[in-house]
LOPALUM-500782 format. One record per residue (C-alpha): z, x, y; residue in one letter. Coordinates in steps of 0.5 Angstrom, whole numbers, plus 500, padded with zeros to 3 digits. Layout:
REM residues N
ZXYa...
REM end
This chain:
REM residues 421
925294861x923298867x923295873x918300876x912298872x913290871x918285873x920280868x919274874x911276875x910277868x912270867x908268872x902272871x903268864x902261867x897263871x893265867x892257863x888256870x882259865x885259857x891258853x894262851x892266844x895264837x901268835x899267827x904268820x899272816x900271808x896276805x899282809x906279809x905279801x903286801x908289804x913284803x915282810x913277816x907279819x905276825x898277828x898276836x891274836x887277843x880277839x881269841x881270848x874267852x872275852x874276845x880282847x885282851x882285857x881279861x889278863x889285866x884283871x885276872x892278875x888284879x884278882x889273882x893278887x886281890x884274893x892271895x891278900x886275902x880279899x876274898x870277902x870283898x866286893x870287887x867294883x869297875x867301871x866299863x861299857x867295854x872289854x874291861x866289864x867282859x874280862x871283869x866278869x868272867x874272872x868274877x865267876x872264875x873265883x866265885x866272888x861278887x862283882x859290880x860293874x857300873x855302865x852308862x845307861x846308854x850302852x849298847x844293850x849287846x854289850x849288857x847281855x854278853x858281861x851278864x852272860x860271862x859273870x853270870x850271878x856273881x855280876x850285878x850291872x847297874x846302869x847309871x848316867x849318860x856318859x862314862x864320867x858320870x858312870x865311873x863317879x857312881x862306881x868310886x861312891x859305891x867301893x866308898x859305901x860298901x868298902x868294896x874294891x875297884x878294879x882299874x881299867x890301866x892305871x895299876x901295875x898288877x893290871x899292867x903286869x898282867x897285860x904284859x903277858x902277851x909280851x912274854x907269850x909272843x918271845x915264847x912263840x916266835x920261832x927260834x932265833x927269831x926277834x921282831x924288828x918292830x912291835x906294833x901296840x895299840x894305845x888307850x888308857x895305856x896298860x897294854x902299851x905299859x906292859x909290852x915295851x917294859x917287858x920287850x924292852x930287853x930285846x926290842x930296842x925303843x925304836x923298834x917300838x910303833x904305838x898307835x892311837x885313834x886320830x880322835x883320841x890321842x892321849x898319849x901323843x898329846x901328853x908325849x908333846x906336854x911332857x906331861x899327863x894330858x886331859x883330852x877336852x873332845x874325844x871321838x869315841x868312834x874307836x871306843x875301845x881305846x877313846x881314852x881322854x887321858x892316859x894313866x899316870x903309871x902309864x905315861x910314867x913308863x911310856x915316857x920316853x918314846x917320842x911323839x913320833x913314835x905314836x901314830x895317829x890312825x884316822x878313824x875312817x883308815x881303820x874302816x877300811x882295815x875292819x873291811x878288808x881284814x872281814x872280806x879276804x882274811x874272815x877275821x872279825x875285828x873291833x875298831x880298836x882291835x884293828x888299830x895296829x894293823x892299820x898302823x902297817x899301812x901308815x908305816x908303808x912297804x919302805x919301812x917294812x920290807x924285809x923286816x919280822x913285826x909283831x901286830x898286837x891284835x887287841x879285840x874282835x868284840x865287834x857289834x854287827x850293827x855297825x857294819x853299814x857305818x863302817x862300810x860307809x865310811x871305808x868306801x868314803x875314805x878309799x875314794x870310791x865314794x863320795x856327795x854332792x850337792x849339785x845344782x840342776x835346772x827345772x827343765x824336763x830332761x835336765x836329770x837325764x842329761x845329769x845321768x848321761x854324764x856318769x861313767x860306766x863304773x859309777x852307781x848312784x847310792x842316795x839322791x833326795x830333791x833337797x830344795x828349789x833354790x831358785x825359780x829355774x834351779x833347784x839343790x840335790x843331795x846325791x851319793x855316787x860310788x864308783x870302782x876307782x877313786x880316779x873315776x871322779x877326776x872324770x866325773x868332776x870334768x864332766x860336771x864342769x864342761x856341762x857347767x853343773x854347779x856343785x859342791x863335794x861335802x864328803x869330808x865337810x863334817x858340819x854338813x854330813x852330819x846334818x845331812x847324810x
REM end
């Protein structure tokens, strides 16, 4: 364990704080997944906190020690569209002191409404630039005129020290004698990640460690290859809780020494399947963060887990429902059972009957648009088809080419499927 990043000793008393305002989250054995891949999985529930994610620990302890030192006259400052604006909030209101929180005027107005209703009328929300860079720059000018004081999302060790918490909760929780073989942590700005290896550290060795970050933004991974902190020049804020361009300085600090590999990358279209699944079988609702480390079981595969006990950091269930139909969408495009073309079919009557006699009896049409006449006798047709399995498309593709059916599979063409689908 690194004693620079955390101490055992204030994480401990960090964590008994933290019960002035909620229990601690569940650590729960989850069958479905044990089952699958023929191990103990155990789900560290933080999508159960007050805030629904385990932000709020974070910034607690930053208030906690801000206000012991006597910063109890302050305004306290952040920068969040998020989690972090949610746990900001509610500590506000837990010790009655003002606070700021600088969004970008294009957050989802869900998100305003809920960091509103946690700080009640010690929060102000103020909605500045379209992007977070900008809203973050407003937030550092206004601790500067005010002499207010910013709260980081990552990049403190109090901030650190309180995420840690949930490391010392999950040793309280497992069974007795019982330690996890692998620890599996989500990465963003990398405080989480921080304070559970350091304080594990003791009792996991470092390859008993999984860190896993979105496909899109892999700032860890990227800085990890440099030897070196890394500025990520496009980040796919699809995972926006953890679409983080650059990890924390104190954070690579303490997370350093893992290798590359030991930082996977879960494609943001694995993690809708998991969002899905965990929703249909288990009821559990989870962000795209949030269901980082459980997509990380099925990158890791039955082989390496088989027999073994790991811990899964649940980080957040903070989910907008709105987004429901993108996820499915993008769930079914990844597991196979759905796909586009673009088909090229002759002007003929009967030509599109003859096309729909060529599905097979699990395969179901969900788009068809007449796009343009291509050619005097042929014309272009956008057409989305779901099916059961993914190996009904093998026998689909074969049946477009014996019926000399001109196409184009644009699934995973990403140009043209955001253009057009």
């Amino acid at each position: 364990m690194d004693g620079a990043v955390v101490s055992r000793e204030a994480v401990d008393e960090a964590r008994a704080a933290l019960r002035e305002i909620f229990p601690e989250t569940p650590l729960q054995l989850n069958e479905h997944l044990s089952s699958r891949y023929g191990a103990d999985i155990w789900l560290k529930r933080e999508d159960l906190s007050p805030v629904r994610s385990y932000k709020i620990r974070g910034a607690f302890n930053f208030f906690r020690k801000a206000m012991a030192a006597g910063a109890g006259d302050q305004t306290f400052v952040c920068a969040s569209a998020g989690n972090h604006a949610q746990g900001f909030a509610f500590v506000c209101r837990h010790f009655r002191v003002p606070g700021v929180v600088f969004m970008p005027v294009t957050t989802p107005q869900q998100k305003i409404d809920k960091t509103r209703m946690f700080g009640g009328e010690f929060i102000t929300i103020r909605l500045v630039g379209d992007i977070f860079d900008q809203c973050y720059a407003a937030a550092h000018a206004h601790v500067e005129k005010i002499g207010g004081l910013m709260v980081p999302p990552f990049d403190h060790p109090d901030i650190i020290e309180g995420q840690a918490s949930v490391a010392a909760e999950i040793l309280q929780q497992l069974p007795e004698g019982t330690r996890p073989d692998l620890v599996i942590v989500p990465v963003g700005g990398g405080g989480l990640a921080s304070g559970v290896t350091a304080y594990l550290g003791d009792v996991v060795p470092d390859e008993g460690f999984v860190l896993v970050e979105p496909l899109g933004a892999p700032s860890l991974r990227r800085s990890l290859e440099e030897g070196r902190p890394v500025r990520l020049a496009k980040v796919d804020n699809f995972v926006d809780g953890a679409a983080v361009a650059r990890i924390g300085d104190l954070n690579f600090e303490a997370l350093k020494h893992f290798r590359p590999d030991q930082v996977l990358l879960a494609p943001e279209n694995a993690i809708c399947v998991t969002i899905s699944e965990m929703l249909n079988i288990e009821g559990l609702v989870l962000e795209p963060a949030g269901a980082l480390s459980i997509t990380a079981l099925d990158m890791l595969g039955e082989e390496r887990l088989r027999g073994k006990t790991v811990v899964a950091v649940v980080t957040g269930g903070n989910f907008d429902f709105e987004r429901l139909p993108d996820v499915k969408e993008r769930a079914m495009r990844y597991a196979g059972l759905k796909k586009y073309f673009i088909l090229r079919l002759a002007q003929r009557p009967g030509a599109l009957r003859d096309f729909l006699n060529l599905l097979g009896p699990e395969d179901d049409i969900a788009r068809f648009e007449y796009l343009k006449k291509s050619a005097r006798n042929f014309g272009s047709i956008l057409i989305g088809i779901e099916t059961k399995k993914p190996e009904n498309f093998r026998g689909l593709l074969e049946r477009f080419e014996a019926a000399d059916i001109g196409y184009q599979d644009i699934t995973d063409n990403e140009i043209l499927a955001n253009l057009i689908i």
